[in-house]
N, C-alpha and C positions, 0 to 999 in steps of 0.2 A: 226575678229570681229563677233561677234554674233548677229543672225538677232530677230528682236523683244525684243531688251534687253537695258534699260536706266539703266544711273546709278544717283546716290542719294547723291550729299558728304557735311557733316553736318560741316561747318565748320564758327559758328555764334559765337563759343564763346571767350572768352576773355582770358584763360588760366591763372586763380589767381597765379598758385604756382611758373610760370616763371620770377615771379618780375619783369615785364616788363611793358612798356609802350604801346606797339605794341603786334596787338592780334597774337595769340601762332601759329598760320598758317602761319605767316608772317616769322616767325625766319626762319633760312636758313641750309640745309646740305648738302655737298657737292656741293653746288655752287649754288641751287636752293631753292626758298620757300618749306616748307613742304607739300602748296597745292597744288603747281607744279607736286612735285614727285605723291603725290594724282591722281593728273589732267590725267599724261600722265600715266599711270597703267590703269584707268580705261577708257580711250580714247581707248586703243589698244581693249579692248572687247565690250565697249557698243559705237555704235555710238553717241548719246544724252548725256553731261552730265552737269547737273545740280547742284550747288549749293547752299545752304542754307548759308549767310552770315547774320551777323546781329552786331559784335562790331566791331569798323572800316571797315564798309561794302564796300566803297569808295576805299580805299587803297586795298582792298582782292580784287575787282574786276578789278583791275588798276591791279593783281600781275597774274594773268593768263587771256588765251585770247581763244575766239569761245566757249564758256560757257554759260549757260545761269543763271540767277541769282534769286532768291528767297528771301526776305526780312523775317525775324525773327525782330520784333523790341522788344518785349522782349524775354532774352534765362529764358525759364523758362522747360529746358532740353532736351534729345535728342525725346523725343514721342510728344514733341511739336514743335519743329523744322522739323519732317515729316510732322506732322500736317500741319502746314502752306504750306507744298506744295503740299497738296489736289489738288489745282485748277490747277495748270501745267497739270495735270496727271485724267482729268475731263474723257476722253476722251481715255485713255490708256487701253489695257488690257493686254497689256504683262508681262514681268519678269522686277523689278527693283532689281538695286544692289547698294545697301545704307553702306557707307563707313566713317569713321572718315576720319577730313582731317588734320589727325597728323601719319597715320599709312603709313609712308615716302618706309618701307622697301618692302612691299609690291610687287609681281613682276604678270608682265603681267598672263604667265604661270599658276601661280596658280589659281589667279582668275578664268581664263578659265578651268580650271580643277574643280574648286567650279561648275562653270553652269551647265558643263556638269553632272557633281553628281547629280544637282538639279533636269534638267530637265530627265534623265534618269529614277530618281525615281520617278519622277510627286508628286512632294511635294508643297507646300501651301505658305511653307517657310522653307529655310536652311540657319543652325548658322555655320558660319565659327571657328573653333579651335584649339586648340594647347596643349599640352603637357607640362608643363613648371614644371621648379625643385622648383622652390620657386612660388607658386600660391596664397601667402596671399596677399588679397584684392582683386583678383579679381571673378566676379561670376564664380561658379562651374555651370559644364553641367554632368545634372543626366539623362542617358541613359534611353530608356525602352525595346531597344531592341538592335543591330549589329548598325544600323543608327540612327532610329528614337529620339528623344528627349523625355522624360518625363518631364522634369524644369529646368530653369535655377535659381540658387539659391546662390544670393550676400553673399559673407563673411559674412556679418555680420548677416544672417539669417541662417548661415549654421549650422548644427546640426555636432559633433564629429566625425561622420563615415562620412559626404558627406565633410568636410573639409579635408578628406584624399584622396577627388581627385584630380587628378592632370587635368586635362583636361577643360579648362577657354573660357568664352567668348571672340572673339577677334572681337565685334564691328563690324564687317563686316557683313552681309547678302544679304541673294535673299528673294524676295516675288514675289508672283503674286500681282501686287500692286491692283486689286481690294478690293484684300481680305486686306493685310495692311491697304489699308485706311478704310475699316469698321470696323475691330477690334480696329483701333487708336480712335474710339467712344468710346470704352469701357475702355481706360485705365484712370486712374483715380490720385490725384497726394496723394495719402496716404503716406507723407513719411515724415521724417523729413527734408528734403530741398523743401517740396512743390513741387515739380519738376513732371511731364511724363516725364516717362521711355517707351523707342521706347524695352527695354527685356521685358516689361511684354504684348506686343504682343502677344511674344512666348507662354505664361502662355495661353492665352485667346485664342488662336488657338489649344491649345493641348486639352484645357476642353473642345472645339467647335470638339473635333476630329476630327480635320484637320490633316494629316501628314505632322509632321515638323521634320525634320533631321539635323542631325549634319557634319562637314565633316573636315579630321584635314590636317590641313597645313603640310605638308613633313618636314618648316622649323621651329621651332616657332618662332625665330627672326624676321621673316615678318611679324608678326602681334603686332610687339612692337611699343607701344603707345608713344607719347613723352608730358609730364607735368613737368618735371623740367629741369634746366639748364644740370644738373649731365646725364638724358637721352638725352637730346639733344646731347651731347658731345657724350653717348655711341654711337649714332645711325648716327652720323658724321663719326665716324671711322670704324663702318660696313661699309658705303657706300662707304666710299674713299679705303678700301682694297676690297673691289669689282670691284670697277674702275681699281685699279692695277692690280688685277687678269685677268679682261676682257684684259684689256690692253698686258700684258704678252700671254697670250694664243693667242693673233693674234701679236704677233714676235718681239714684243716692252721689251727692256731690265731696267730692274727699278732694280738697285742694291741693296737698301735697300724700300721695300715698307712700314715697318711702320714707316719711317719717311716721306717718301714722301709723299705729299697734290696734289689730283689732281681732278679738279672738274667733274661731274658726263658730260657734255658736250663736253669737252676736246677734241680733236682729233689728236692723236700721228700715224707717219708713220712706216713701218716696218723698222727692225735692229737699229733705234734710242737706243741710250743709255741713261736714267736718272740718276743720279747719288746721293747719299743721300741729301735727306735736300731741295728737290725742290721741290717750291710749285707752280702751275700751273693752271689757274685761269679761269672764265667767259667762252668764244665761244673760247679759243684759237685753234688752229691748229700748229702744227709740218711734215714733211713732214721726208721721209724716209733718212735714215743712219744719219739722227744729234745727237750732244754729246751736254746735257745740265747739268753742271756742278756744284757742292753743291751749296747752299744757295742764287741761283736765286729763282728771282719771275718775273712769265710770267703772263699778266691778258689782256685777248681780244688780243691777235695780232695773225700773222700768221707770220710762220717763212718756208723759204723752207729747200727745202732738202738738204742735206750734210752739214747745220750751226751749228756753235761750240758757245757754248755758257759759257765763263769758270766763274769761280768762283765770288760770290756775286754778279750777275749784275740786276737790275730790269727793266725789257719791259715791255711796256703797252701800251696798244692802237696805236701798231705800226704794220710793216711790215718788216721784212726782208728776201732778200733774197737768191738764193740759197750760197753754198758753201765762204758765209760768216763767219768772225770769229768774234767775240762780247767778249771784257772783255780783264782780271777780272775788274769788277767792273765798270762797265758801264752803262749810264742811258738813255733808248730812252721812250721818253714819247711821249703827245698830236700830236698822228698821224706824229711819225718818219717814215720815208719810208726810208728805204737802201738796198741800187742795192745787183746785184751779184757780188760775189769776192771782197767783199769790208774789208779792216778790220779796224773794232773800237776798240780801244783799252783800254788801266786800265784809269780809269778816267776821260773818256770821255761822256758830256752828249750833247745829242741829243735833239731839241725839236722844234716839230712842224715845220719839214724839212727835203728836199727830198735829198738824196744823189745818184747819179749816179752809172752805174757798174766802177766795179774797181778803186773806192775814198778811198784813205788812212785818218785816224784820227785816230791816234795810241797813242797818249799821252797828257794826262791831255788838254783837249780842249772842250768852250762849242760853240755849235751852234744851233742860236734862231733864229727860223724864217727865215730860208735862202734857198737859190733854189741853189744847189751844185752838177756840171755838172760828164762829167766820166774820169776817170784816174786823180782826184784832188787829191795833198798832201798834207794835212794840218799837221804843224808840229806844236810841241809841245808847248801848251801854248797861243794857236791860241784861239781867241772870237772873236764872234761876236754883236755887241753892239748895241741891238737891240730895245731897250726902253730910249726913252730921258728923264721919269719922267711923261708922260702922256700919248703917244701911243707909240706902237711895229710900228717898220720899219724894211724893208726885205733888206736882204744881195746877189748878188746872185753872184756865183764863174761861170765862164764857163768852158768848158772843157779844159784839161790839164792843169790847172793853179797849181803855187806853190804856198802856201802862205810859210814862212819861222818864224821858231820860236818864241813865243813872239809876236806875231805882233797883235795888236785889227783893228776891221773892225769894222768902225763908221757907221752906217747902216743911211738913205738908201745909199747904193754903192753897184757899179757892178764892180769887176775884170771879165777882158776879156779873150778870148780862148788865151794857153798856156805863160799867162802874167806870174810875178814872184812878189812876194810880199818879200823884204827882209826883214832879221828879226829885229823883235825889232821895227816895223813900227809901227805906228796910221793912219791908211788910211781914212781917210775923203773926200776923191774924185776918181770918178770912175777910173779906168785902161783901159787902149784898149789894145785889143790885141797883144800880143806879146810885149809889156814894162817890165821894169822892174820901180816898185815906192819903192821909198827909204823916208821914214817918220820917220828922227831921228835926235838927234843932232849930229853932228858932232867930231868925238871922237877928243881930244886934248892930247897930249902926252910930259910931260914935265919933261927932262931926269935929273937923279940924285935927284932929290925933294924926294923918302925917305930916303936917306943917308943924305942929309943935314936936317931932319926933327928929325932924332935921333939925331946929333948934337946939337938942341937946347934946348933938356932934360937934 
């Protein structure tokens, strides 16, 4: 982190071109708001940082946290939106670093390699930029010397020879904010959107023969902007082969990464394997040598280490743990908890209940709501019947109990330690200990009746 250095992130506006209802900061990549990614880039170098909200200002400041906030209640552009944050900054005389809060790709490193460029050359102010293959629309930077800047010059004022550079504003800068905020007196909104422009600073610093410089990004992809849905999506899949990259490089096996989704938060353990088609969601966690198998979805849970998780199963908001097998096709929702050595099996949903170590649930079985001790076998076709039509009621299994095939548990009821539920039961009253309850009719058996049943066709 850099001492004496705030940062600035302009993130008031409303984003027309996203068709959206919710302001353009708020959309999400890789598993975080765009002013998140913002947020935590410019956290890692300026202690301070600040910003500028003003459409859905409520909800932007509800979407990151330890911020401090600036009100724009009209955007009437980005030289007015510094503007309004004059009075923060009464009292500053350091470096600020003033950022779009749509520029997602952005990485700590660089920025800190911007400052040090700045402050090394003792500049007034420096434009961050980049190189790009197709540069139409955005402003060109017309050099005057190796660093220094001469103008920056919008497409649509550009003359034929200054249209043949390649070399773009990319919204980013340093100032010494004294000087910013007295040149923001001078800019003026000559334009056809009426708007301040926070680039014609630059113009009023250079004619004030200030030295202001330029400095270009290693990547230019870090300094891409996001305004419509088409770059949102580009700028999702930078970061999620990023993620698998980082991932891969510390000993995490992803077999196909561009199909795989995995959020920028994520945390996978070493020698785990992913397998195509897995998307992996929110705060999750994975824990070393587990196999998570095609077209699961993991969102918020934690899984430990050595669990297998096979084909199509969706976790959420749950816990499992170690050398657990899960699937195919399996459902743990609203805060499942399952022990070690447990296995869940195809068709099984879980929800909102704790499973013991070593409890079987290996086939088509739901349980809602229930406290399920260790070494339990629940067999095939087992529920738990946990709603009468107005409230959920809790089931709870004790240790070693059987329940047997088919059988419903009328909640509330407790089977006891190592009782046996036979199959095909409706248990509506608790078990003790070591019983066996039988809840069926009584099979009848009446011999010759389909012989003499074809006789009377």
């Amino acid at each position: 982190m850099e001492a004496n250095l705030r940062s600035l992130i302009l993130a008031a506006g409303k984003g027309t071109r996203m068709k959206s209802r919710k302001a353009k900061v708020l959309h999400e990549a890789a598993g975080r708001t765009l002013l998140e990614h913002v947020v935590r880039a410019a956290r890692m170098v300026a202690g301070d940082v600040y910003i500028v909200v003003g459409y859905q200002a409520g909800k932007v400041k509800e979407s990151v946290s330890q911020c401090r906030f600036i009100e724009q209640k009209e955007q009437l552009g980005t030289g007015h939106a510094a503007t309004v944050a004059r009075d923060s900054f009464t009292e500053y005389k350091g470096d600020l670093l003033v950022l779009p809060g749509d520029v997602t790709l952005i990485r700590p490193e660089t920025l800190e390699a911007f400052v040090k460029f700045h402050r090394a050359g003792g500049y007034r102010a420096s434009v961050l930029t980049a190189d790009v293959q197709a540069p139409a629309g955005y402003g060109r930077i017309v050099r005057r010397n190796d660093n220094e800047i001469d103008s920056i010059v919008e497409h649509r004022d550009a003359s034929p020879e200054i249209l043949q550079i390649n070399e773009i504003n990319s919204g980013i800068y340093l100032f010494s904010a004294p000087v910013l905020f007295e040149a923001l007196t001078k800019v003026q909104n000559r334009n056809a959107q009426g708007e301040y422009y926070i680039t014609d600073v630059i113009g009023i610093m250079v004619n004030q023969g200030l030295p202001v410089a330029a400095w270009k990004a290693p990547d230019p992809a870090e300094i891409t902007g996001i305004n419509t849905r088409q770059e949102l999506a580009a700028v999702d899949r930078v970061m999620r082969r990023r993620k698998c990259e980082s991932l891969m490089s510390e000993g995490v096996t992803i077999v196909d990464p561009d199909s795989t989704f995995i959020d920028a938060d994520v945390q996978i353990g070493m020698d785990s394997v992913i397998y195509p088609s897995v998307q992996i969601y929110g705060q999750s966690f994975i824990g070393d040598d587990a196999a998570i198998h095609s077209y699961t979805r993991i969102s918020n849970s934690r899984l430990g280490a050595r669990v297998t998780v096979l084909e199509g199963c969706v976790i959420a908001d749950s816990v499992v743990g170690e050398d657990t097998s899960v699937g195919p096709f399996a459902h743990l929702r609203m805060g499942a908890v399952i022990g070690d050595r447990n296995k869940i099996g195809n068709f099984v949903e879980i929800k909102k209940s704790s499973l013991g170590d070593g409890t079987k649930a290996q086939h088509h079985a739901y349980l809602g709501d229930a406290t399920i001790g260790k070494d339990v076998n629940i067999g095939a076709g087992v529920i738990t019947c946990n709603f009468d039509g107005q409230q959920k009621h809790p089931t709870f299994i004790e240790d070693e109990a059987f329940i047997g095939t088919d059988s419903q548990l009328i909640a509330p009821v407790r089977i006891g330690k190592r009782a046996y539920v036979a199959a095909g039961s409706s248990i509506t009253h608790d078990v003790p200990a070591d019983a066996l309850a039988i809840a069926r009719g009584r099979q009848a058996t009446k011999a010759g009746w389909a012989k003499v049943r074809k006789k009377k066709k």
